[in-house]
Structures are given as C-alpha cells and as structure tokens.
C-alpha positions in Angstrom: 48.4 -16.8 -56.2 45.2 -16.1 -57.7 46.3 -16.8 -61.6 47.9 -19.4 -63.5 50.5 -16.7 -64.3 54.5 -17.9 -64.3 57.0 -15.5 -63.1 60.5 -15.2 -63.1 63.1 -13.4 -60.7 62.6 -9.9 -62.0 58.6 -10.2 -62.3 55.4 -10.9 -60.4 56.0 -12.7 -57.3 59.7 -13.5 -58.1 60.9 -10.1 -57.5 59.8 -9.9 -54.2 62.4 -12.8 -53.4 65.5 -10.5 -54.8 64.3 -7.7 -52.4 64.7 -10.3 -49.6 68.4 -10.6 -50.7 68.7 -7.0 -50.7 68.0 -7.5 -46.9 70.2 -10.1 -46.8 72.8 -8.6 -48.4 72.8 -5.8 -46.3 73.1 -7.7 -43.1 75.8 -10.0 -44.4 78.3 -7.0 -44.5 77.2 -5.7 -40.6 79.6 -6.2 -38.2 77.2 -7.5 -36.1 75.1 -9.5 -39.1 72.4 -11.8 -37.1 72.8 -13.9 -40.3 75.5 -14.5 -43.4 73.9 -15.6 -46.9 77.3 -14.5 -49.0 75.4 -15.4 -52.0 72.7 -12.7 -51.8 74.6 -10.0 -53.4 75.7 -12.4 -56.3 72.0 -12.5 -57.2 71.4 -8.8 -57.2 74.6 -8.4 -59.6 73.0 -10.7 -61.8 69.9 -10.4 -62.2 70.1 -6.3 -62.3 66.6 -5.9 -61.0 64.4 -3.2 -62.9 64.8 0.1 -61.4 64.2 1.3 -58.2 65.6 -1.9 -56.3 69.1 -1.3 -55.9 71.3 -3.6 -58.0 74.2 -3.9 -56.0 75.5 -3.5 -51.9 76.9 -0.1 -52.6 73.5 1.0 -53.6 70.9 -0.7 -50.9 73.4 0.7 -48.3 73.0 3.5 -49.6 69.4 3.9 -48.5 69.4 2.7 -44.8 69.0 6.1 -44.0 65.1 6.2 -45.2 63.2 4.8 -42.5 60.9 2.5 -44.2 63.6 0.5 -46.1 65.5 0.3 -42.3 62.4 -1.1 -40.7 62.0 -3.7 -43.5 65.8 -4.9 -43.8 66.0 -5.4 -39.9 63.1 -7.5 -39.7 64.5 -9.3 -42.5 67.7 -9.9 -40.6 65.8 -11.4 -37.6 63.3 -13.3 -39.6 66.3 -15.0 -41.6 68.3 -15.7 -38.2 65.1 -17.0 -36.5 64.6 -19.9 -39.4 68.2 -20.9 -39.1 67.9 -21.2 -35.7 65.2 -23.3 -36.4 66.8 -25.5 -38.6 70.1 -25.9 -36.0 67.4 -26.9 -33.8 66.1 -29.8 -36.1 69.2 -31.1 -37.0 70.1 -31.1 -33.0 67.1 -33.5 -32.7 68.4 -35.5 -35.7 66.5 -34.2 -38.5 67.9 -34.7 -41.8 64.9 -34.1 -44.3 64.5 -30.9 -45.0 61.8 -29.0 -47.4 61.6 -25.1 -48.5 58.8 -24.4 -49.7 58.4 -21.1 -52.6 62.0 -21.2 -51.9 62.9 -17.8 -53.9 66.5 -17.3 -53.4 66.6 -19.3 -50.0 70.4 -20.2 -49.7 70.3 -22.4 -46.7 71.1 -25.8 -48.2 74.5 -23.9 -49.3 75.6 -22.1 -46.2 74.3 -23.5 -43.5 76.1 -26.6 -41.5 74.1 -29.4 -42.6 75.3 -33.0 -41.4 76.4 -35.1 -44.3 73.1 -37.2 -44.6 70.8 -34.6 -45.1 68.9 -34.0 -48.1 67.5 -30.8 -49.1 64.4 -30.2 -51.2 63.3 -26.4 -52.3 59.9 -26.0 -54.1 59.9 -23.4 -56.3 58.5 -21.6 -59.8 61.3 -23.6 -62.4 62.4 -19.6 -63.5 62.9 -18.9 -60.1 65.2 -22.0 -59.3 67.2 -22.0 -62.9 68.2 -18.2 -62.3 69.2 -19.3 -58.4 71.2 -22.4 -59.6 73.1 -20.8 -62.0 74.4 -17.9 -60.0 75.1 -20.7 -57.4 77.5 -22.7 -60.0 78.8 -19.5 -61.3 80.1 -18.5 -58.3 81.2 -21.9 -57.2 78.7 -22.7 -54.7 79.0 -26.3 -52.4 77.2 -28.2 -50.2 77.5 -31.0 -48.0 74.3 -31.7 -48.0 72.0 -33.9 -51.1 70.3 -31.1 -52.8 67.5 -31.3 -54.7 65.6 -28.7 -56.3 61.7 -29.5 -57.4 60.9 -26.9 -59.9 57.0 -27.2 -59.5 54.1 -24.2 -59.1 52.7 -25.1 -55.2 49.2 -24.5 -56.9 49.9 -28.0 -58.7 50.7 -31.3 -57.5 53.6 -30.6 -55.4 53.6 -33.4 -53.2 53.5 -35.8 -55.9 56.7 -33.6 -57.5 58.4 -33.9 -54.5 57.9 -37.6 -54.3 59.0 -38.2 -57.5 62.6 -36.3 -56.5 62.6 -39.0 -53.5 60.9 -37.2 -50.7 60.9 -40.1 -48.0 57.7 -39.8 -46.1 58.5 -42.3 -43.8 61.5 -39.9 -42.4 61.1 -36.8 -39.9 61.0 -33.6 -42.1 62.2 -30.0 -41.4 59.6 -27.5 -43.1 59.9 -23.6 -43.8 57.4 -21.6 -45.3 59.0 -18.2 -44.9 57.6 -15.4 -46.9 54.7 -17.5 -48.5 51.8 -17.9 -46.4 50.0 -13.9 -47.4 50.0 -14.9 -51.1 47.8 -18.0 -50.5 43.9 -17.7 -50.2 42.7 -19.0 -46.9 41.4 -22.4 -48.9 45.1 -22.9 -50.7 46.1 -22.1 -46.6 44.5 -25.0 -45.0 45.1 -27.6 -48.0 48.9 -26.6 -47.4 48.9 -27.8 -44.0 46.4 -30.4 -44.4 49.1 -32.1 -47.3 52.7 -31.3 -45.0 50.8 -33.0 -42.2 50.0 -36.2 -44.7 53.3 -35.9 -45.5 55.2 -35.6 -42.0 56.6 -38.7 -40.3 56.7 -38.6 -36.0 59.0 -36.0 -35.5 58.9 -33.6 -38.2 58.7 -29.9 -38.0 57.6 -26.9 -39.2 58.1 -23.0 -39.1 55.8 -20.7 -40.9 56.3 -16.8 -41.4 52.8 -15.4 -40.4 51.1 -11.5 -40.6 47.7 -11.0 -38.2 47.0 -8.5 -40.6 48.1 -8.6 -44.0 45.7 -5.4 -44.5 47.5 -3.2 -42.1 50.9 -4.0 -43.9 49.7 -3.0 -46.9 47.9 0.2 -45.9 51.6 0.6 -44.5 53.0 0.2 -47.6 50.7 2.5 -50.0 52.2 5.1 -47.5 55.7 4.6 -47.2 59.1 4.4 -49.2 58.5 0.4 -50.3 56.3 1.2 -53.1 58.7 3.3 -54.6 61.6 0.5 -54.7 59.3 -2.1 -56.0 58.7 -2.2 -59.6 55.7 -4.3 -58.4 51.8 -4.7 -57.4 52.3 -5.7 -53.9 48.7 -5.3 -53.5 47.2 -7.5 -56.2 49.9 -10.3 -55.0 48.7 -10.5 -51.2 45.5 -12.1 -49.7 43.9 -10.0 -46.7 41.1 -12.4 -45.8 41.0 -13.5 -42.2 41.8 -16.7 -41.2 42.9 -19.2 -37.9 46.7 -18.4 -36.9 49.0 -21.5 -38.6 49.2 -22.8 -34.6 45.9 -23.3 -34.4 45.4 -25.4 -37.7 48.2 -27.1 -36.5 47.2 -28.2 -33.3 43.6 -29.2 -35.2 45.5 -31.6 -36.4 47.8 -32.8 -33.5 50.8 -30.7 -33.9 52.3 -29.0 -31.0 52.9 -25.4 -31.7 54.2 -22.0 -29.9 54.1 -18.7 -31.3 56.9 -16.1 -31.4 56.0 -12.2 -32.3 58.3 -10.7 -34.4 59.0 -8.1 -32.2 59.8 -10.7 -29.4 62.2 -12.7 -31.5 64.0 -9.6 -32.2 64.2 -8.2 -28.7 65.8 -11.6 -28.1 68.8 -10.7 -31.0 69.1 -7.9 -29.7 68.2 -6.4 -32.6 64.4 -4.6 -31.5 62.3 -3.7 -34.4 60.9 -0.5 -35.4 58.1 0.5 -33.3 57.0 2.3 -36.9 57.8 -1.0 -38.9 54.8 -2.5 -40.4 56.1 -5.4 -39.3 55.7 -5.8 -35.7 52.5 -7.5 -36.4 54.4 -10.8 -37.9 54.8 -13.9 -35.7 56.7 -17.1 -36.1 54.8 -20.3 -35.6 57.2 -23.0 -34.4 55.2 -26.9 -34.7 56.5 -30.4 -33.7 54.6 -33.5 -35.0 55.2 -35.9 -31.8 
C-alpha cells in the first residue's frame, strides 16, 4: 500500500479479495465445508474476474487437481473457519462491536449468528464495498445485525471515519485484520495497532492473519501455478521487510496474546495443510485487552 492508487474488485489489491471467494466458494459446496459464505459464488458471477481466475464454481472446481491452487484453497478454508471461531468466541464473552478491517468481500456480518445488538463496521476501498453491497441486495442478502459499512482508504483517517459512522469507543470491540497485514509497511504496521489499541475499550479483541516470511511466499509463488490465475502483481502489492510478530506489539502495549500456526489450527479441523503449501509459515495472533 505504497501509492495513493484506488482499486476496484477486478484490479490492484481488490482482486486478491475475489480469489479469496474463489476459496470460499469452493469450500461452501464440500460436504465437509469447515466454513459456509453462500454469497461467495454470487460475487465471482458478477464480477466475471479478468481471465485466468475462474468465474464461476464449475470452473475453480475444476482446478483442485493442480497442487498449488489445493494448497491455497485449503488454507483458505481453515483461515476463514479459524476467524469465525473467533468471533463466536467474542460474542460468547458478550461482544457486540465488531470491526473488519480492508474488509474485501468479508461476508460475516451476513451469515454469521450475530445477537441482535451487535453492530458491524467493515473498512474498506468505497469500490470494493459498492460492488460487495450491491451483489448482497441483489441477491437478497439480511442481517440481524446493525451494519455499517465505512468506505475509507486505511492509509487515511480511518479512525476518524469510523467514528463518524458511530463507532462507540467506550464499548468492547471485536477486530479482524485477515488478509491485510503483508500489504502494509512495517511503519503503517505499528501505527495500525498503536490506533485499534487507542480505540479499544477493556475487553476488546483482536485477530490478525500473520506470514514470518512474506519473502518465502512469494519466491513460492513466482514458482507455482498462482501466478498464472492472477491477472496481478502479487509482488509489487506485498511488503517483505522484517518486523516484531503482531503478539509482541501487542503485548508492548498491554494486550494479552497467543499465537496459533497455521498448520496447527488446521491439524485441529482436521483439515492438515500441505506440507508443500507456501502457507505453513502463516500464524494467527489471538489478543485480549483486559
């Protein structure tokens, strides 16, 4: 996130969110789906990516056979069910403030069991979220929840964004930053956590998607089948400079945090990971503001 540059769903950044619902797409019709998003193939249908990433069910299924695009859907399918998990979690301890953060086509204010009083704010690129809300209506999408989109760039003033949509900083909040954290510069990092912790009330939470080596992922990728279904430069998108884990920031700054590999999570679904994924090097930190 280098440039001032806007994107929608079939460009830059954006399209990486539609081959997330490829993966969830494909899960959603296993019999044994570790998570259900049935909106996920409504957004391929619509927004008929550009060529190579399939466009429809029929045609992402019919690649599970190539290793590479295996790998990547099944950690998709254990990464999705490990933040909803997360969530349940949350709610059990009577959260009911929840915020996504770079959102992309995050469905979880729609088909997840949210208690009536919870409201539900996803940040996102305002392309991004019009294209998302109006497959949503289209196809007749409900909640019980209060959702709220905040159509706002997270290299601007967010906070003040989602403050102006009602964000109540005074109430425990739920946060997810799934999928986000590689295309931030270590400085746009830190000032992330530094402003959900000025934000967070006593009892808020957070769960952040994290890769030890964003480096060794993309070597992985130069090499293997994704660069051939993405009409798009991975490599000029993702930030490979070192930096702390997101637990230890954290606890810097009081949270209590645990880690979760990837690979553990999954072996935990039942659903182990390909020892050839590129992948296995992902974690998920897990943070509690007491």
């Amino acid at each position: 996130m280098s440039t001032e540059q806007e994107w929608d769903i079939v460009s830059g950044i954006g399209i990486t969110a539609l081959a997330v619902a490829v993966g969830r797409a494909i899960e959603t019709v296993r019999p044994d789906a570790l998570a259900k998003d049935p909106y996920a193939a409504r957004f391929l249908e619509e927004a008929r990516p550009p060529a190579p990433l399939p466009a429809t069910v029929a045609e992402a299924m019919a690649r599970e056979g190539e290793e590479d695009w295996s790998a990547m859907t099944g950690y998709l399918a254990v990464r999705t069910r490990a933040f909803d998990d997360f969530f349940q979690r949350a709610v059990d301890a009577g959260v009911t403030q929840i915020v996504l953060l770079a959102s992309g086509l995050d469905t979880r204010p729609f088909r997840l069991p949210w208690p009536e009083n919870t409201v539900a704010y996803e940040i996102d690129q305002p392309q991004v979220l019009d294209f998302k809300m109006r497959v949503l209506r289209k196809y007749g999408a409900t909640t019980v929840c209060d959702h709220r989109p905040v159509p706002v760039d997270l290299r601007h003033d967010w906070a003040a964004a989602l403050g102006e949509a009602g964000f109540d900083r005074s109430r425990p909040t739920a946060w997810l930053a799934e999928g986000l954290l590689p295309y931030l510069p270590p400085k746009a990092e830190d000032d992330l956590f530094q402003e959900i912790h000025r934000l967070s009330a006593p009892g808020s939470r957070l769960a952040v998607e994290y890769i030890s080596d964003v480096q060794e992922v993309l070597d992985a990728y130069a090499v293997g089948d994704h660069a051939r279904h993405m009409d798009a430069d991975i490599g000029s998108m993702l930030h490979t400079d070192r930096r702390p884990a997101p637990g230890v920031r954290l606890a810097a700054l009081g949270w209590e945090t645990r880690d979760v590999p990837a690979v553990e999570a999954a072996e935990g679904y039942g659903r182990p990971l390909d020892p050839a994924s590129s992948m296995t090097g992902a974690a998920f930190a897990f943070a509690h503001r007491p």
